[in-house]
SETIRO-16877 format. One record per residue (C-alpha): residue number from 0; residue in three letters; x negated, y negated, z negated. Coordinates in nm, 2 decimals. Example, Ala and Ser with C-alpha at 12.3 -4.5 7.8 and 13.67 -1.06 7.14 Angstrom:
+------+------+--------+--------+--------+
: resi : resn :      x :      y :      z :
+------+------+--------+--------+--------+
:    0 :  ALA :  -1.23 :   0.45 :  -0.78 :
:    1 :  SER :  -1.37 :   0.11 :  -0.71 :
+------+------+--------+--------+--------+
//
This chain:
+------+------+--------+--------+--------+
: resi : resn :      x :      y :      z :
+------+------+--------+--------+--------+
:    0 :  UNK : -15.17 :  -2.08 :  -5.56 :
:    1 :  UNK : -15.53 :  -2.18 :  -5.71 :
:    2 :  UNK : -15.34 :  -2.19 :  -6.08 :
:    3 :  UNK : -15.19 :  -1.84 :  -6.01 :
:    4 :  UNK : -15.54 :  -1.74 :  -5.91 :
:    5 :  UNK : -15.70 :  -1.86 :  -6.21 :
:    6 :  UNK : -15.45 :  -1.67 :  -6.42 :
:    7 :  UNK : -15.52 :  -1.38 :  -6.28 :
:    8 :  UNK : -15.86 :  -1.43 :  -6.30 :
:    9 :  UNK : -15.83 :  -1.51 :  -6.70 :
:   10 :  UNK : -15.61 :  -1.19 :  -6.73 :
:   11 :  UNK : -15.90 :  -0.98 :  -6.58 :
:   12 :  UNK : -16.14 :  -1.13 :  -6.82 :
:   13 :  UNK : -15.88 :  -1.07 :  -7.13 :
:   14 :  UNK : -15.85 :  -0.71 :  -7.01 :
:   15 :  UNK : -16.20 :  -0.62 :  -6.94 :
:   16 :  UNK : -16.27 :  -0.81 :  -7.31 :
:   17 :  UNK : -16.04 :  -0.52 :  -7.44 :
:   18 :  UNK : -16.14 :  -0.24 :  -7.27 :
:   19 :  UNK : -16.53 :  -0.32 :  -7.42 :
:   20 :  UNK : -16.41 :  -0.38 :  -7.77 :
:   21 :  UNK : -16.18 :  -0.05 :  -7.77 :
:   22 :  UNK : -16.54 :   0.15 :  -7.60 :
:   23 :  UNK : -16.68 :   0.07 :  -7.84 :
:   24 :  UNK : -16.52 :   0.25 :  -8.11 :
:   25 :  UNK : -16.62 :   0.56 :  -7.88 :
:   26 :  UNK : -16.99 :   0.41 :  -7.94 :
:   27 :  UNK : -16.98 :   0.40 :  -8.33 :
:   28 :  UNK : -16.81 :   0.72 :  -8.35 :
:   29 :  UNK : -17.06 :   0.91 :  -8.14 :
:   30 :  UNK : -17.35 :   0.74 :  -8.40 :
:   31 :  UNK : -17.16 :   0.81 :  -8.67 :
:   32 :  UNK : -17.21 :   1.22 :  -8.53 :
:   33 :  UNK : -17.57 :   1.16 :  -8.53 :
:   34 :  UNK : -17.58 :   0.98 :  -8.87 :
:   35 :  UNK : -17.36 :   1.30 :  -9.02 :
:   36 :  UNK : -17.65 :   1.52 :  -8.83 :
:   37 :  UNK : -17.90 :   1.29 :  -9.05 :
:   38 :  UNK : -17.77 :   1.33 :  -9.32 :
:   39 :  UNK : -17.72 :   1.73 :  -9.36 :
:   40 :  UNK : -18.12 :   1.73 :  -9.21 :
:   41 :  UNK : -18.26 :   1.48 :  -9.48 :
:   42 :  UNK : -18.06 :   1.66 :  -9.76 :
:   43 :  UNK : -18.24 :   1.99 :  -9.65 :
:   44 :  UNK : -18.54 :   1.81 :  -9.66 :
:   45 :  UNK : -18.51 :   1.66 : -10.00 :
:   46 :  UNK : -18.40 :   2.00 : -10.14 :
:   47 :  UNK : -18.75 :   2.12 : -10.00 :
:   48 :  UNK : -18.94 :   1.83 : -10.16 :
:   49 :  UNK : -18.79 :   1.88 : -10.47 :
:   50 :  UNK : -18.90 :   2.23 : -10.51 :
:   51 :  UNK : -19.20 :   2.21 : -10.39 :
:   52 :  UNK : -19.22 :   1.91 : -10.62 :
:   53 :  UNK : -19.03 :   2.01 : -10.93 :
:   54 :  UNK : -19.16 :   1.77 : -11.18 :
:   55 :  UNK : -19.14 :   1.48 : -10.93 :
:   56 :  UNK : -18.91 :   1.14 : -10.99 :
:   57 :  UNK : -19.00 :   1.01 : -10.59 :
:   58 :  UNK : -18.69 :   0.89 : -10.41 :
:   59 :  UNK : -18.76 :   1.09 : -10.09 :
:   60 :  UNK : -18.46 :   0.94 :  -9.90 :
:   61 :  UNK : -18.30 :   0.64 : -10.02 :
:   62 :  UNK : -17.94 :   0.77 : -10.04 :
:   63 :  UNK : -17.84 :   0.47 : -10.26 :
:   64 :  UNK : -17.91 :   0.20 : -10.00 :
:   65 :  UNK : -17.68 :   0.47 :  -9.74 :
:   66 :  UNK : -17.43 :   0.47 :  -9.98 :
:   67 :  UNK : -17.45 :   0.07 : -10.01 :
:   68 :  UNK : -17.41 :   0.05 :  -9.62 :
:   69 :  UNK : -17.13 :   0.27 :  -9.61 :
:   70 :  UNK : -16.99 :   0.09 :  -9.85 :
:   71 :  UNK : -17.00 :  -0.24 :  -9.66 :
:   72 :  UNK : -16.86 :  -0.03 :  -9.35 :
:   73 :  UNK : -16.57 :   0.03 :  -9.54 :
:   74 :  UNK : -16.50 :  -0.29 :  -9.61 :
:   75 :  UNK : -16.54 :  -0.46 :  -9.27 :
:   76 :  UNK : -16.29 :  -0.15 :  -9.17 :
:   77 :  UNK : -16.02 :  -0.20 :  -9.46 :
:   78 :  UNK : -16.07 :  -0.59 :  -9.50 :
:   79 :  UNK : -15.92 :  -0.88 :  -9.33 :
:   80 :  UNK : -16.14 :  -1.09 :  -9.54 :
:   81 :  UNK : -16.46 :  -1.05 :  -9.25 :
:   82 :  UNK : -16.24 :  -1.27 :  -8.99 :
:   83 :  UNK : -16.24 :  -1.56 :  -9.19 :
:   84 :  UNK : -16.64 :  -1.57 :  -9.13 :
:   85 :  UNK : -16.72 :  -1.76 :  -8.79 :
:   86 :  UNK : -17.04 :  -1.55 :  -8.79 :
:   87 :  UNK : -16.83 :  -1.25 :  -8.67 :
:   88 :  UNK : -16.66 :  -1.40 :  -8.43 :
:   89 :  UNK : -16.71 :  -1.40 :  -8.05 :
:   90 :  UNK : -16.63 :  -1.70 :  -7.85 :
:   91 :  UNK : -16.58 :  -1.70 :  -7.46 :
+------+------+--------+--------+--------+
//
């Protein structure tokens, strides 16, 4: 009975383990809304700069280092490769 007990017990934690992990993809898409949001606002914004500063070369958002993050978003999302670093991993 107390080994059937801690199985049980070890099947909640599994469970609850994979209910957080699959929220949280509810979590990252609801940012990712707000990011989109972001984005359309600071284009807007830089459009405005820019013609209210037409001979200007100032970086008024950094779009580059967006695109670079993106980029590694990607990657964690399409790879395999990120598992193999310990970093990542969770341990319980």
């Amino acid at each position: 009975m107390y080994n059937y007990k801690l199985t049980e017990q070890e099947e909640d934690k599994v469970k609850k383990f994979h209910e957080e992990r699959i929220m949280a993809f509810d979590t990252l898409e609801s940012r990712l809304e707000n990011i989109k949001k972001l984005l359309r606002q600071g284009k807007i914004e830089t459009i405005k700069y820019y013609r209210e500063n037409p001979k200007s070369y100032t970086v008024y958002k950094p779009t580059d280092l967006i695109g670079d993050y993106i980029n590694d978003i990607e990657t964690l999302l399409k790879s395999e490769e990120w598992k193999k670093q310990k970093s990542y991993l969770r341990i319980y």
